[in-house]
C-alpha positions in Angstrom: 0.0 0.0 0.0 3.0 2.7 0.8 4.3 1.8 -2.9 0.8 2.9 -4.6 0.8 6.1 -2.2 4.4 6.9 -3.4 3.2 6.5 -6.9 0.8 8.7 -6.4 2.1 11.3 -4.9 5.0 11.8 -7.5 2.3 12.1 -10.3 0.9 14.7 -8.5 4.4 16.7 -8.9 5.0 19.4 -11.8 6.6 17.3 -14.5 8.3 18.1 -17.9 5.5 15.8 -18.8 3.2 17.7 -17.6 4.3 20.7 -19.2 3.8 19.1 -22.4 0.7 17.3 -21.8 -1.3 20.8 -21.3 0.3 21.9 -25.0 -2.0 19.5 -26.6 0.3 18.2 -29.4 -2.0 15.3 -30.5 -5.0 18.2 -30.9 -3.1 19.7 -33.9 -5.0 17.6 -35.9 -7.8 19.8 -35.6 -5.5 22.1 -38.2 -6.9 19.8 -40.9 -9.2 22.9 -41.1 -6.7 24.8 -42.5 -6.5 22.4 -45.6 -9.6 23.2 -47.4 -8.3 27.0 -46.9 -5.4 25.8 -49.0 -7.4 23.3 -51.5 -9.8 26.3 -52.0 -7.3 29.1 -53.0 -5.1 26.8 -55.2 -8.7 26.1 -57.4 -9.7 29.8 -57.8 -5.9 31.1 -58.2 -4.5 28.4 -60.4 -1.8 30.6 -61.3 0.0 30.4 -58.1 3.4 29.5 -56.2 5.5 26.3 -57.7 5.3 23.4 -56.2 8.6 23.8 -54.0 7.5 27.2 -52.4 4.0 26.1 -51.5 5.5 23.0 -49.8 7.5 25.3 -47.7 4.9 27.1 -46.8 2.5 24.6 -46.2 4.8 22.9 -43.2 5.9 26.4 -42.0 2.0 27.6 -41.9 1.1 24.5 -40.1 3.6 24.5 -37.7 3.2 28.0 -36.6 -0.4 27.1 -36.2 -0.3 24.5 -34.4 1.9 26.4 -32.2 -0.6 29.0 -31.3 -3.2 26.1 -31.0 -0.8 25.2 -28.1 -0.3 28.7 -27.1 -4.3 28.9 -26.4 -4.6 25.1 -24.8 -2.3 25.7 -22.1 -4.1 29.2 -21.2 -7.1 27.0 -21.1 -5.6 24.6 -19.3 -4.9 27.0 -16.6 -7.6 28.4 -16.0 -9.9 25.4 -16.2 -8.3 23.6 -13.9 -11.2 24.8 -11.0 -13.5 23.6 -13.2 -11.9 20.6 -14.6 -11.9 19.5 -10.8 -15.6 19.1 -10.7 -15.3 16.5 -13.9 -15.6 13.1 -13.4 -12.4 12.6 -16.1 -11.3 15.9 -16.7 -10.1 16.3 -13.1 -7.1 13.8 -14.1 -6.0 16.0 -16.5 -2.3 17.6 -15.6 -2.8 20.7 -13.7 -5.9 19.8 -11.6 -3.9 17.0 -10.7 -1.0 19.1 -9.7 1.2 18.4 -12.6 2.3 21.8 -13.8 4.0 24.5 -12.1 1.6 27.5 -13.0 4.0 30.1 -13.4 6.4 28.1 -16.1 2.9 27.3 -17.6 2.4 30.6 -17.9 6.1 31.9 -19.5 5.4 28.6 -22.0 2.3 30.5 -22.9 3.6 33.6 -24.1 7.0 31.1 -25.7 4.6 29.2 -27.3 3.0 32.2 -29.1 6.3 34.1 -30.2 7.4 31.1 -31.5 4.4 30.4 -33.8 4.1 34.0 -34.7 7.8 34.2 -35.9 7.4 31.4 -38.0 4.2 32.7 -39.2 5.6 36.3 -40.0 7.9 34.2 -42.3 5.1 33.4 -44.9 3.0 36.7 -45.1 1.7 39.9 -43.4 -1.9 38.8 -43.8 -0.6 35.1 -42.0 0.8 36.9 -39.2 -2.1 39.0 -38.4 -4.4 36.0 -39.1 -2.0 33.9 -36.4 -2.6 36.8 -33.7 -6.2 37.0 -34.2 -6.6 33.3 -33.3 -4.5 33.8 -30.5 -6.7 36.8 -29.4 -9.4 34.4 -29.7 -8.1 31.7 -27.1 -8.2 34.8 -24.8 -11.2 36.1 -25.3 -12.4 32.3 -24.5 -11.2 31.7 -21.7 -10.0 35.5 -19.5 -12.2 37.0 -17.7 -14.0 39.5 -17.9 -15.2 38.6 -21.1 -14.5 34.8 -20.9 -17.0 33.7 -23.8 -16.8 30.0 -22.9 -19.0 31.0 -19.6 -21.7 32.6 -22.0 -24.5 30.1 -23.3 -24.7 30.6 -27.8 -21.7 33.2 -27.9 -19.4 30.2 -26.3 -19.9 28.2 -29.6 -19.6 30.9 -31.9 -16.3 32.1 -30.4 -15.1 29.0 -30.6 -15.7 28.0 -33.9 -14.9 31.1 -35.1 -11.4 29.5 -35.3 -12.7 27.4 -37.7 -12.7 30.2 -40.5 -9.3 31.7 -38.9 -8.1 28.4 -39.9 -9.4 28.5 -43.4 -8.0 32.0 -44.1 -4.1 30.4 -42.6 -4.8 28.1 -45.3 -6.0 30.6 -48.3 -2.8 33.1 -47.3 -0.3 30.6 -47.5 -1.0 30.0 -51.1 -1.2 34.0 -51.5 -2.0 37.3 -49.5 -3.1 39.2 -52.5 -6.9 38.6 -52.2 -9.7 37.0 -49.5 -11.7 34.2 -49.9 -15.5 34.4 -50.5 -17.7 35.8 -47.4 -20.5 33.2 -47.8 -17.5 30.4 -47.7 -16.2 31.9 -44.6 -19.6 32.0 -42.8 -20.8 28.4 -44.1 -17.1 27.1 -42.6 -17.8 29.0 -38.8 -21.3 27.9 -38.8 -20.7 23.9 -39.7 -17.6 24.8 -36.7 -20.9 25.9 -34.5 -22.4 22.3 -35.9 -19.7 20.7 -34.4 -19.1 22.1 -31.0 -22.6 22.2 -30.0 -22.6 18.5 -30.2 -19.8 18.1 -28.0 -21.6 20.5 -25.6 -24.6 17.4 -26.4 -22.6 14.8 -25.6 -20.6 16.2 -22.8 -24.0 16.9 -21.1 -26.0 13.8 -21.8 -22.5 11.8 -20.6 -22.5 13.9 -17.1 -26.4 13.3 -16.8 -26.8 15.5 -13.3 -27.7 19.1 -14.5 -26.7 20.7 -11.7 -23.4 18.9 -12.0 -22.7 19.8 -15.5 -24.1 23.5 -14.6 -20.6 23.5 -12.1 -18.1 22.1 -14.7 -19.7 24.2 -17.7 -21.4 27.5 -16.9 -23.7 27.8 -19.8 -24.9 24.1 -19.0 -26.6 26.1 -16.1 -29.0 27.3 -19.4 -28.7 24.6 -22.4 -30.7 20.9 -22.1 -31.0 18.4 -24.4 -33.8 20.4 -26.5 -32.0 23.8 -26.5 -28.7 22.0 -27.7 -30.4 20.1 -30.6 -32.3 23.1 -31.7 -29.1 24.8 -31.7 -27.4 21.8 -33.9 -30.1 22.1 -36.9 -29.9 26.1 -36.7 -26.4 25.9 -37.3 -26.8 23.3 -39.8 -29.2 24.8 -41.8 -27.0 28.4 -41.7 -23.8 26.4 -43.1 -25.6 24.8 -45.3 -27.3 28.1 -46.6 -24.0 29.9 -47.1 -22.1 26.8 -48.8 -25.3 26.9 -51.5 -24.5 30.5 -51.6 -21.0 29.9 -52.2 -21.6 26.8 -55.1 -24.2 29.0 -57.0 -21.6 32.2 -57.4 -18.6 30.5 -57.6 -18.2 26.7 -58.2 -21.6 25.1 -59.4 -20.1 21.5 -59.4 -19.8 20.9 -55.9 -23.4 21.0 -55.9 -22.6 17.3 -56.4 -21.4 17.3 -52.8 -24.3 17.5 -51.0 -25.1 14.0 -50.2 -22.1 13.3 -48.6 -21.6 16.7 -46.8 -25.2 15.3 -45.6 -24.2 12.0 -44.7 -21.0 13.5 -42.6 -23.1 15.7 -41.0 -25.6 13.3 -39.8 -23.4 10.7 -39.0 -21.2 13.0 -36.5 -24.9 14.3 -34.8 -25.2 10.3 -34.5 -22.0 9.8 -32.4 -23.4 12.6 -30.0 -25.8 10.4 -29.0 -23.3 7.8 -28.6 -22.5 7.0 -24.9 -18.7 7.7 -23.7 -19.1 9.9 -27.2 -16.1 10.8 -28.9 -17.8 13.9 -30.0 -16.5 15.0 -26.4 -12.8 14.4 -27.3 -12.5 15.7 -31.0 -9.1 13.9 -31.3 -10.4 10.5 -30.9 -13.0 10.4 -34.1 -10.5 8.1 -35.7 -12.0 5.4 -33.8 -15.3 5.9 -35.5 -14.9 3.9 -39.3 -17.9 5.3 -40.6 -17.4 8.6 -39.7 -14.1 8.7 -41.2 -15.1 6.8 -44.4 -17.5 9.3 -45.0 -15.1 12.1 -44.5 -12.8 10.7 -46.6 -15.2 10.1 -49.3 -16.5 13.5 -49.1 -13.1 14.9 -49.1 -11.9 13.5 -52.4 -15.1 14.1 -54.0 -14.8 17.9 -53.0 -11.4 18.3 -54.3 -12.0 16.5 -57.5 -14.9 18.9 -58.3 -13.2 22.4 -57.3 -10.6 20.8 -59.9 -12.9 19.4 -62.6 -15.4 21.3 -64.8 -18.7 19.5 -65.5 -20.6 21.6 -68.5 -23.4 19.7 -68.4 -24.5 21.2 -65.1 -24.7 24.6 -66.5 -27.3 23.0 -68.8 -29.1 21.1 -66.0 -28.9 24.2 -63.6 -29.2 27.4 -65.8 -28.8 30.5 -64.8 -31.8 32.9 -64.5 -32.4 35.7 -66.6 -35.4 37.4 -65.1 -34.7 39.7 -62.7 -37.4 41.0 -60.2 -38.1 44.1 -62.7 -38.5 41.6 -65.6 -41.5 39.9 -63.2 -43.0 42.8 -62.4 -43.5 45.0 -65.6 -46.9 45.4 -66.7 -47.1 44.4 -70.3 -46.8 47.5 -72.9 
C-alpha cells in the first residue's frame, strides 16, 4: 500500500510531462481545417506559387499554427483547472492533478506564441495578423471578464470562429493578394458551431446530473438536451445556406457534394448520441470507421470537383435571366 501512495504522490508533482501534456500536441489535428483554406485558394488562383515554395509554406504555416493552437490550450488549461476539478475525467487531466508548475505554464504560454508567430511572420503579413487574431481568440475564450466559454450561444460561436481563422491560414499561405468568398467563410464557422454544440450534447448527456454539468460548464446552467439540438439544426441549416450561396456564385459543381456533406453531418450528430461519445474528445474520431469513411469520401469528391469542370451542369442548372423588374413590368 506505501508503494501505490508513493506512486501517487509523485504524479501529483510538476513534470516536464506535464508541461507538455497541457500543450496539446495530439490536438493539432484539428488544423486539418486549415487544408480546405489551402485546396480552395489553389482552385480559384490556379496561377500560383510552384510546387517547391508552396510546400515550404504549407509545413511552416502549419507549424506555426499548431503552435498558437498550443499557445491557447495551455491558457485553457490553466484556467480550467477549478472547473476541470468538478469533472468526473477531466479532473485527471495535468494541472488539476497538480502536474504543472503554474507560473512556467504561464512563460510557456507567451513562448509558445512568439514562436508560432515568428514562423508565421515568415510566410505573409496577412498570415501573421491572421496567427494573432486566433490567438486573441483563445483569450477572449477563456479570461475573464469577457470569458466567452461561460456565456451560453456566444461560447460556440467564439469558438468555432477558429474554424474560418483556420481557413484564411490556409488561403494566405497559397497568396496574401486577395480573400476568400464571405459566404465560404460564414458556411465554414457555422458547420464549426455544428460541431461544437454536439460536443456540448454529448458532454452533457455523458455527465447526466444538471446541476453537476451547470458547475463544470457555466452555460450548462442554461442549455438541455432540446436547446442543444435546436441549436445543432440552426447551425446546420446556416452552413448549409451559405455553402449553397457559395456553389451558386462561384463553383456550381460541388453542388454534387451534398449528399455526402449530408451524410457527414448526420453521422457525426449520430456519435453525439453515442455513450462515452467521442464527440466530447475531437481527437479520438478516428476510432469511428464510418465517420471517417465518409469524411474521406466526401473529401476527395470535393477536391476532385473544385478541380474538374462538368458543362453539363450549367445546362441542368441554368442561370436565371429574369430579374425582379422583368417579373413585375406590366405588359406595354
Amino acid at each position: 500500500m506505501g508503494s501505490q501512495t508513493d506512486i501517487r504522490t509523485d504524479e501529483r508533482k510538476p513534470s516536464v510531462t506535464g508541461h507538455f501534456k497541457i500543450a496539446r500536441v495530439d490536438h493539432w489535428v484539428k488544423n486539418v481545417f486549415v487544408l480546405p483554406g489551402i485546396v480552395v485558394a489553389l482552385s480559384l488562383q490556379p496561377d500560383g506559387l510552384e510546387a517547391g515554395p508552396l510546400l515550404r509554406r504549407i509545413v511552416l504555416g502549419l507549424l506555426s499554427t499548431g503552435l498558437i493552437a498550443s499557445s491557447n490550450y495551455v491558457l485553457n488549461e490553466i484556467l480550467d483547472a477549478p472547473f476541470d476539478r468538478l469533472h468526473p475525467t477531466k479532473r485527471l487531466r495535468p494541472v488539476p492533478s497538480g502536474q504543472v508548475h503554474i507560473p512556467i505554464a504561464y512563460v510557456q504560454w507567451l513562448v509558445l506564441m512568439l514562436a508560432g508567430a515568428t514562423i508565421g511572420w515568415m510566410i505573409s503579413v496577412p498570415f501573421l495578423v491572421t496567427l494573432v487574431v486566433l490567438w486573441v481568440m483563445g483569450i477572449v475564450y477563456n479570461v475573464r471578464p469577457i470569458r466567452s466559454k461561460d456565456l451560453p450561444y456566444i461560447d460556440v460561436l467564439s469558438e468555432a470562429v477558429n474554424n474560418p481563422l483556420r481557413f484564411l491560414l490556409g488561403w494566405f499561405i497559397v497568396g496574401s493578394g486577395t480573400i476568400p468568398p464571405v459566404s465560404l467563410l460564414i458556411s465554414y464557422w457555422m458547420v464549426g458551431c455544428f460541431f461544437m454544440t454536439i460536443k456540448r450534447f454529448a458532454e452533457y448527456r455523458e455527465i447526466g446530473k444538471p446541476e453537476v454539468a451547470g458547475n463544470y460548464r457555466r452555460p450548462f446552467r442554461f442549455y438541455n438536451d432540446t436547446r442543444l439540438i435546436v441549436a445543432i439544426m440552426f447551425y446546420a441549416s446556416i452552413s448549409m445556406l451559405f455553402f449553397g450561396a457559395f456553389i451558386v456564385r462561384y463553383r456550381l459543381e460541388l453542388v454534387l457534394s451534398f449528399p455526402l456533406v449530408a451524410l457527414v453531418m448526420a453521422t457525426y450528430l449520430s456519435i453525439g448520441f453515442k455513450k462515452d461519445s467521442a464527440a466530447q474528445a475531437p481527437e479520438k474520431l478516428y476510432e469511428e470507421p464510418w465517420l471517417m469513411a465518409s469524411v474521406v469520401a466526401c473529401t476527395i469528391l470535393i477536391v476532385v470537383l473544385l478541380f474538374v469542370d462538368i458543362p453539363v451542369l450549367y445546362k441542368v442548372f441554368p442561370a436565371s435571366v429574369q430579374t425582379w423588374s422583368d417579373l413585375t413590368r406590366l405588359p406595354q
